[in-house]
C-alpha positions in Angstrom: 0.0 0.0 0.0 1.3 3.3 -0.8 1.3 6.5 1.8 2.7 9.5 1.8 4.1 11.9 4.5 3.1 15.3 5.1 5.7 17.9 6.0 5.0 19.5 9.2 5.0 23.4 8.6 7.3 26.2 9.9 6.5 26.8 13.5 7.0 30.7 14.4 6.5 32.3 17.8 3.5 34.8 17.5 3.8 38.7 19.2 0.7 40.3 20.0 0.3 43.7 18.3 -0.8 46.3 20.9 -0.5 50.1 21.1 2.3 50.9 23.8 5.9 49.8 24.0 5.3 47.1 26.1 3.2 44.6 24.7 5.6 44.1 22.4 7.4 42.3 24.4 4.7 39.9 25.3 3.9 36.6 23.8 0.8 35.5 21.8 -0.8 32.8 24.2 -2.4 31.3 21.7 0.5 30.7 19.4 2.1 27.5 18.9 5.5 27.3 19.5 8.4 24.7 19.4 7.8 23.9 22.9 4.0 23.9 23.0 3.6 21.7 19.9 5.7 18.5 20.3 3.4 17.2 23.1 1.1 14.7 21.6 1.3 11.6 20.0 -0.3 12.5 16.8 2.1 15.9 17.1 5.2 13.6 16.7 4.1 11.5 14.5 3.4 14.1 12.4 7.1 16.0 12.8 8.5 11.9 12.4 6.4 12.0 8.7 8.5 15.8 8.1 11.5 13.7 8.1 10.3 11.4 5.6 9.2 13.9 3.0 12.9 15.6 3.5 14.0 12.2 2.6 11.3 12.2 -0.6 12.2 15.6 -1.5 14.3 16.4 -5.2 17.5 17.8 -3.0 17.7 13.9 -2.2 15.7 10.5 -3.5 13.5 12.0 -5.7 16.4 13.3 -7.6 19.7 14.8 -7.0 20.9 11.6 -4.6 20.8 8.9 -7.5 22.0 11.3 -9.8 24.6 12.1 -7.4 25.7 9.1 -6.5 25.5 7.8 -10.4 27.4 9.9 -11.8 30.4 9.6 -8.9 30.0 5.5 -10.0 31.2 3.7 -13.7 27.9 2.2 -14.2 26.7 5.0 -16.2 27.6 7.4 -19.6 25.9 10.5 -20.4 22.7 10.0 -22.4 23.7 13.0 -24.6 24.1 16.6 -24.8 20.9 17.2 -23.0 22.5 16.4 -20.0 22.8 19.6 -18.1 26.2 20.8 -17.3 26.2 20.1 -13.6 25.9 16.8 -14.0 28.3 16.4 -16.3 30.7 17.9 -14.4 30.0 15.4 -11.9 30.6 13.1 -14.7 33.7 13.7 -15.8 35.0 15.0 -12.5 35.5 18.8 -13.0 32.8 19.6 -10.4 33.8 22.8 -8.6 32.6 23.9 -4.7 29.5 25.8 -6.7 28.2 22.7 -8.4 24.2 22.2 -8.1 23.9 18.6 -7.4 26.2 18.5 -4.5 24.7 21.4 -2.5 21.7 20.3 -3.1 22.5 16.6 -2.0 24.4 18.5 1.1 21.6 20.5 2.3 18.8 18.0 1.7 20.8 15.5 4.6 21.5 18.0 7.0 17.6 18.8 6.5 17.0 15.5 7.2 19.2 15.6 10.6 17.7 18.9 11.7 14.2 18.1 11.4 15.3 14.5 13.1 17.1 16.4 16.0 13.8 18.4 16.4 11.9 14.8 17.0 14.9 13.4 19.2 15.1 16.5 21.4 11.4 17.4 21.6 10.2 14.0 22.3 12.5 13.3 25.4 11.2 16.3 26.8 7.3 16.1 26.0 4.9 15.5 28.8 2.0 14.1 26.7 3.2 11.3 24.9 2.4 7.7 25.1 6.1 5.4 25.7 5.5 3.5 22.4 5.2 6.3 20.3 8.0 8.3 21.7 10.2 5.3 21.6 9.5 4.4 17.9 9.4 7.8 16.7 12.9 9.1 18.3 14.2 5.4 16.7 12.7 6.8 13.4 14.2 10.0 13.8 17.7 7.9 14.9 17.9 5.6 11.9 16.7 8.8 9.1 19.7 10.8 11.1 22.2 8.3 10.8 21.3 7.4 7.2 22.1 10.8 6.3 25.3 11.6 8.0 26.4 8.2 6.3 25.3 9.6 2.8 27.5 12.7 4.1 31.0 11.1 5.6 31.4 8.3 2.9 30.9 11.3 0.3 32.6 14.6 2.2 34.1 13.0 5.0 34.5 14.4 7.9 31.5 17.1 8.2 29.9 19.3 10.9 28.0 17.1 13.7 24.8 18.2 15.1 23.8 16.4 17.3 20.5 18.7 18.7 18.2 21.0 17.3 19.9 24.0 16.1 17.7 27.4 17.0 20.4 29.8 15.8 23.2 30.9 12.6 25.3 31.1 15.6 24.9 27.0 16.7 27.0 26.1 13.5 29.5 23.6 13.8 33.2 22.9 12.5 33.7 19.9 10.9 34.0 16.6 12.7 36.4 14.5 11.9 35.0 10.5 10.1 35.8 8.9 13.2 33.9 11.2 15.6 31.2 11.0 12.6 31.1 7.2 12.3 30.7 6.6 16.1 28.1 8.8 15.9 26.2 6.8 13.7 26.9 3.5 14.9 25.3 5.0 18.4 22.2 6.0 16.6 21.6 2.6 14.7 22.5 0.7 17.9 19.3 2.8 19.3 17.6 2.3 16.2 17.5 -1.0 16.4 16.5 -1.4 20.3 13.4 1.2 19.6 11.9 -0.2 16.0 9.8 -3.0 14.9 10.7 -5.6 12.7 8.0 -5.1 10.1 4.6 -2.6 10.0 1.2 -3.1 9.0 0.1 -1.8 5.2 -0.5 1.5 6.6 3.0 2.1 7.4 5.0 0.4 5.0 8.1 2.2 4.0 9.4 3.6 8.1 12.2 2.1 9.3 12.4 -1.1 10.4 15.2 -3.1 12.7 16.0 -4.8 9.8 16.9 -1.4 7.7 18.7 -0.3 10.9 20.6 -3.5 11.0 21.9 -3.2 7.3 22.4 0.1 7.5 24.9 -0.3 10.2 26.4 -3.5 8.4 27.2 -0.4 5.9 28.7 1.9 8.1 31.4 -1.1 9.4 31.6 -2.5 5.7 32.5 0.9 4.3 35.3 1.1 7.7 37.0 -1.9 6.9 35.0 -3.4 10.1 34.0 -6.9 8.7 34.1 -8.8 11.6 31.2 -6.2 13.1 29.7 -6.1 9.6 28.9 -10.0 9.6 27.5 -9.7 12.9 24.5 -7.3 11.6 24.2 -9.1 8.6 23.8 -12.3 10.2 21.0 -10.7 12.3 19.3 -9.8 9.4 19.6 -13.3 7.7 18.7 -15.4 11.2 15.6 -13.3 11.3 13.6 -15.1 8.5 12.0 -11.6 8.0 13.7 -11.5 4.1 13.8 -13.9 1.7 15.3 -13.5 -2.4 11.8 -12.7 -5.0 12.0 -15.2 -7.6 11.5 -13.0 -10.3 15.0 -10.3 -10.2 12.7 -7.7 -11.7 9.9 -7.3 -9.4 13.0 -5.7 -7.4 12.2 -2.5 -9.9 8.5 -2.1 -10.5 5.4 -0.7 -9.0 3.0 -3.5 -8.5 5.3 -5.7 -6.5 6.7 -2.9 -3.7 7.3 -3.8 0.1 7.9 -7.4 -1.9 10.0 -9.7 0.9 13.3 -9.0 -0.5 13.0 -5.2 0.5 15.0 -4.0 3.7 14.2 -0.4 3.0 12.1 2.0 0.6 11.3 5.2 0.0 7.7 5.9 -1.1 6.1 7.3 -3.5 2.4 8.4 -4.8 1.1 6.2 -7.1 2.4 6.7 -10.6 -0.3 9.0 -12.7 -0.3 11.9 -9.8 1.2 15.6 -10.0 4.7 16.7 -10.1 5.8 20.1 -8.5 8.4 21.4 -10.7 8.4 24.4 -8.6 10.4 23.1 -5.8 12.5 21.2 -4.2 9.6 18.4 -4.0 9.4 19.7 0.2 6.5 20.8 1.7 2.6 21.0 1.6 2.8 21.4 -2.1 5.6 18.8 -3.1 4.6 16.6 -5.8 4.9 13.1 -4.4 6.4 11.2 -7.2 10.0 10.7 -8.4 11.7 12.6 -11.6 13.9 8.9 -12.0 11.7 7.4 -14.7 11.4 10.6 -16.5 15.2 10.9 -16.5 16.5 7.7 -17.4 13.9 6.5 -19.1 14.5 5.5 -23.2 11.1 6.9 -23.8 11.8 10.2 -21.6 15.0 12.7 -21.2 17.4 9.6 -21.3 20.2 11.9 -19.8 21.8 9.3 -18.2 22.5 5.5 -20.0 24.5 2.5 -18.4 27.9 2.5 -19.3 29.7 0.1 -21.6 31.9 -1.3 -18.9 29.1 -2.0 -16.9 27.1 -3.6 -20.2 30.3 -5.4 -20.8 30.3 -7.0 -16.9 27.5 -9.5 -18.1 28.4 -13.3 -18.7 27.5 -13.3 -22.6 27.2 -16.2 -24.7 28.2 -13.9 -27.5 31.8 -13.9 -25.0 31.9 -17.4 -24.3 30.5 -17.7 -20.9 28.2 -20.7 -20.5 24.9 -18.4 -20.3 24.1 -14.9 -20.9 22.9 -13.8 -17.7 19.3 -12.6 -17.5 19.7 -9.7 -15.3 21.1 -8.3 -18.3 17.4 -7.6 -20.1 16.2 -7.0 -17.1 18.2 -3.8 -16.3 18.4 -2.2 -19.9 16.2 -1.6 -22.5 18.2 -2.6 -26.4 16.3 -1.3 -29.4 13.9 -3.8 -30.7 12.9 -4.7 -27.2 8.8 -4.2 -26.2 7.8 -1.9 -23.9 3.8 -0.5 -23.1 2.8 -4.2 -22.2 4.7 -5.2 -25.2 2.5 -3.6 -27.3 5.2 -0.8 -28.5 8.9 -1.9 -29.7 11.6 0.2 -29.0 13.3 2.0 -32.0 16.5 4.3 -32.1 14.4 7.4 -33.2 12.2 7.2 -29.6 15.4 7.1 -28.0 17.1 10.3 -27.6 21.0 10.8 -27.5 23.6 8.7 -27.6 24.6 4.9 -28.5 26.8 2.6 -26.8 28.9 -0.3 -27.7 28.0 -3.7 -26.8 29.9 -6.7 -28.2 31.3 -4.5 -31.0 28.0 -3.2 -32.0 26.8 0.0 -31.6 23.1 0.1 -30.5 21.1 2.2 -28.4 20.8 1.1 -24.9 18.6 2.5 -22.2 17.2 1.6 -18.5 15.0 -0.1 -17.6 14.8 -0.3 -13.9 13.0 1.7 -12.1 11.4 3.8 -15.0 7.8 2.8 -16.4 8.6 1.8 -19.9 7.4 -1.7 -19.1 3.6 -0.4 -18.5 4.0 3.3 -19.9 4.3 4.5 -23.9 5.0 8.1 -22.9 7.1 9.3 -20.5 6.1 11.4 -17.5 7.1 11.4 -13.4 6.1 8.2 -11.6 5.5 6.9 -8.3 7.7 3.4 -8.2 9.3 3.2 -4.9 12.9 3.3 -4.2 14.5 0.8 -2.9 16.7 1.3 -1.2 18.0 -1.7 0.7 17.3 -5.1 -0.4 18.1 -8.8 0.5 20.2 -9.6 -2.0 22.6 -6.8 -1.0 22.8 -8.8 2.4 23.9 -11.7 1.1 26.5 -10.1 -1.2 27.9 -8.3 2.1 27.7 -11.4 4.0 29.7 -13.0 1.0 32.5 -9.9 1.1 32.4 -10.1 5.1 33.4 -13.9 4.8 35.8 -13.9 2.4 37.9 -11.2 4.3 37.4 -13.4 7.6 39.3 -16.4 5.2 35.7 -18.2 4.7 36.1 -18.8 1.5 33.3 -21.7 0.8 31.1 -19.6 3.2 31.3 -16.6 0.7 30.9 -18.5 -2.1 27.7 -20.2 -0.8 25.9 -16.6 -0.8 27.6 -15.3 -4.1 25.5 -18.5 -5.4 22.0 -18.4 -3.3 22.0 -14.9 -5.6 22.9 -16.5 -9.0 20.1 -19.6 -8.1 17.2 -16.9 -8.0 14.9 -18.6 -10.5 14.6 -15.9 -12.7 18.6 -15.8 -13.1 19.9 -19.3 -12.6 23.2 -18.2 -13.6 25.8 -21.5 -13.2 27.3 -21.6 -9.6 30.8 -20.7 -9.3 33.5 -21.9 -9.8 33.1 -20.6 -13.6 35.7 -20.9 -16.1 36.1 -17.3 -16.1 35.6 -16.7 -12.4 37.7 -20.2 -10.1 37.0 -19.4 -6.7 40.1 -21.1 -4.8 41.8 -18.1 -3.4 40.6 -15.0 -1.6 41.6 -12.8 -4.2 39.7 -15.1 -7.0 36.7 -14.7 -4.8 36.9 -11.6 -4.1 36.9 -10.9 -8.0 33.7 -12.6 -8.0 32.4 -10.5 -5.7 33.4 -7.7 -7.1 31.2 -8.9 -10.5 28.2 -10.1 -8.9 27.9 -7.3 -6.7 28.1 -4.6 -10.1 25.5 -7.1 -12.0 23.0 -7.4 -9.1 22.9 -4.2 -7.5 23.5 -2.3 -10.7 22.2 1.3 -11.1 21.1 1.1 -7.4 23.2 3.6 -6.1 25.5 1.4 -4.7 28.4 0.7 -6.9 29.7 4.5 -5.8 30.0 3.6 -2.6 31.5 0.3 -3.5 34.2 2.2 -5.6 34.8 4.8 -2.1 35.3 1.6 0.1 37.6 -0.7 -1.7 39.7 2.7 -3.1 39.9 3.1 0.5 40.9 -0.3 1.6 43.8 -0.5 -0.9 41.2 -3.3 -2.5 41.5 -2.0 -6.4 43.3 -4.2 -8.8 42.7 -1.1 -11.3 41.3 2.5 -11.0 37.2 2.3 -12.2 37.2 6.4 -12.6 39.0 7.0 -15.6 38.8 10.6 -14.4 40.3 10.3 -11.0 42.9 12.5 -9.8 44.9 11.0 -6.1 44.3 13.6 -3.3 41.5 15.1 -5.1 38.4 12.9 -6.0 38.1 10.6 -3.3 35.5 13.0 -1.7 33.2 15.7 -3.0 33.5 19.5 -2.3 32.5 21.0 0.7 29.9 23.0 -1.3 30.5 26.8 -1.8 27.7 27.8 0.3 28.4 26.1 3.2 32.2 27.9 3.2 30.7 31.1 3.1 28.0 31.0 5.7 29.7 28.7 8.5 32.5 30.7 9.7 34.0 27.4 11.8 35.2 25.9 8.7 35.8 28.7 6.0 37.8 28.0 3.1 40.4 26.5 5.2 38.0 23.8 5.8 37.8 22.2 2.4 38.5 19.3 1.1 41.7 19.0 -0.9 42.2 19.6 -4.3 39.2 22.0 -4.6 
């Protein structure tokens, strides 16, 4: 079942207008107030739900965030000239302090952690709220916190650290350094985890849950080089019998088949065939509740972004010599000559605007097809399929990267293979003749591969790149681009130098 949230409005302190001096300085009685209005259940619930459309807002899922963490990956090319210069800047890695997508992605999290501290700090304090709500709310508030200053630190690294509502300019912060960042996030998700429910009825579908909590922090130590921690959250997840792998990969990536049992964590949206507000930043009472991904990517829409040909060129391909062509391959891209509108349309290169890639020495035109509507949809336009964000098979992969660092090696390759038996994929287990599993560094090529096919264009192969760059775990450099000293973070944006005075432009990061 769909929902959406509702952004709770500005709350301003009234003054009564009289005719002397004095009553200026007196307080409307009947004004609400910061203090006055956190007090009931329903009041919470409803600040908890302004967290979630910060979340669904443009300045993060519902736009700049995949782009954002797309275009910092190799899983995608630029769909043409169409797309706008920030982006390709981002692209091709000559993104300056001023570039769009990055302050927007920056001020859309720390959005998210103000609005999260306000639930955190007001709840604690309110006298009219029942213990369950408080408790579930403020672990709400925890886990949407902690997701956001993990978006920031794996991106910018060490950043300011709020840690309670901020009432003035004057509460700004200097930045933090990753440790003091991390610990703060593992404390949140610990909290998280001891305050939320493992699943929700229909009405609530899409909050946070243990389990999101769980594999969120299995992130946070995965991404530190913390695998031993890592495999205990990942095992909690897997002992739970709360998740299981969908047979079919694809309902992963439509609209019908949300809050499916493979999904950890997503981020709703309207049903598809609503309004979008162009206007904004998708925040707010008049936010169009629908995501600007299908009409982006889509081969029918803008197309401004396409999948890369090093990514099309990770599938096992007959055509190469591998035993199968692997399915998840036509379930992620569109190819001219495929059908689309309940396969009552086939896909030419006129529809598709832009630019062609290269696939087995043939140059085609290629588009996505996760996540965008093409499959029930002969025009493009905004749409309302969720994003997931977190899903089972991403567990298993971790579990599978966590065990071969621990020297498991038939451990890890018993997950790499539960994902290749989904029926929909039944991919031959490995060993493979292009993929022998007897060493740790065989398997961890393996992983490497089934991690890009699975969780491709998921905005997670970005963070994948960050973590192994990191870990000294790259047998060769992904970002053609990438400059040492320069690129492993973003840019402290431009705005943020000029207005915080605590970290100035001595506070940026290098190379920019």
């Amino acid at each position: 079942m769909k929902r959406h949230y509702i952004s709770i409005g500005v709350l301003l302190m009234g003054l009564a207008v009289g005719c002397n001096e004095k009553s200026l300085d007196q307080l409307n009685p009947n004004a609400v107030t910061t203090d006055s209005y956190f007090q009931t259940d329903v009041q919470i619930k409803s600040a908890v739900n302004g967290i979630y459309a910060a979340l669904q807002s443009t300045n993060l899922v519902a736009r700049e965030w995949f782009f954002t963490n797309d275009l910092r990956s190799d899983d995608v090319a630029a769909g043409g000239a169409q797309l706008e210069t920030p982006r390709n800047q981002l692209l091709l890695g000559v993104h300056s302090t001023d570039n769009g997508l990055v302050s927007s992605v920056w001020t859309g999290a720390y959005r998210v952690i103000h609005r999260a501290n306000v639930v955190i700090d007001k709840a604690s304090a309110a006298k009219g709220l029942t213990a369950p709500v408080a408790t579930q709310s403020v672990g709400e508030a925890k886990f949407l916190r902690a997701w956001s200053y993990f978006e920031l630190v794996s991106m910018w690294g060490g950043v300011p650290l709020y840690k309670n509502y901020v009432t003035s300019v004057a509460g700004s912060l200097p930045r933090s350094s990753e440790a003091e960042v991390y610990a703060f996030i593992v404390a949140d998700l610990k909290a998280a985890q001891d305050a939320l429910p493992a699943t929700y009825d229909a009405a609530n579908q899409g909050r946070a849950t243990k389990g999101a909590a769980q594999m969120l922090l299995a992130r946070v130590y995965l991404q530190q080089g913390d695998y031993a921690n890592a495999k205990t959250e990942l095992q909690k997840i897997i002992s739970s019998g709360t998740y299981a792998l969908v047979d079919e990969y694809n309902d992963n990536f439509i609209e019908e088949t949300e809050f499916n049992k493979e999904s950890i964590w997503e981020v709703n949206f309207l049903p598809s065939g609503g309004t979008f507000n162009w206007g904004g930043d998708g925040d707010g009472a008049s936010g169009g509740e629908e995501t600007v991904r299908t009409q982006e990517y889509s081969g029918i829409g803008w197309r401004n972004i396409i999948p890369s040909n090093s990514l099309l060129a990770e599938f096992e391909k007959t055509s190469k010599g591998d035993a199968k062509t692997d399915p998840r391959y036509a379930k992620s891209v569109y190819t001219t000559g495929d059908k689309y509108n309940k396969d009552q349309t086939v896909l030419t290169d006129e529809v598709q605007n832009g630019n062609s890639s290269t696939v087995d020495g043939k140059v085609q035109k290629i588009s996505w097809r996760k996540f965008t509507l093409m499959y029930k949809a002969g025009v493009s336009t905004t749409g309302g399929i969720n994003q997931r964000i977190m899903r089972y098979a991403e567990t298993l992969l971790a579990m599978a990267e966590c065990e071969n660092e621990l020297g498991n090696l038939a451990s890890a390759v018993t997950y790499l293979n539960m994902i290749r038996n989904r029926p929909s994929v039944a991919m031959p287990v490995y060993p493979t003749a292009k993929y022998p599993v007897s060493t740790k560094d065989q398997v961890f090529d393996a992983i490497v591969h089934e991690r890009r096919i699975e969780l491709n264009g998921e905005e997670i192969r970005n963070r994948d790149i960050l973590r192994w760059r990191k870990l000294g775990k790259l047998k060769t450099e992904p970002i053609s681009y990438f400059q040492k000293g320069k690129h492993e973070l973003l840019p402290i944006p431009q705005q943020e130098i000029d207005n915080n005075p605590n970290i100035g432009v001595k506070g940026q990061n290098p190379g920019y």
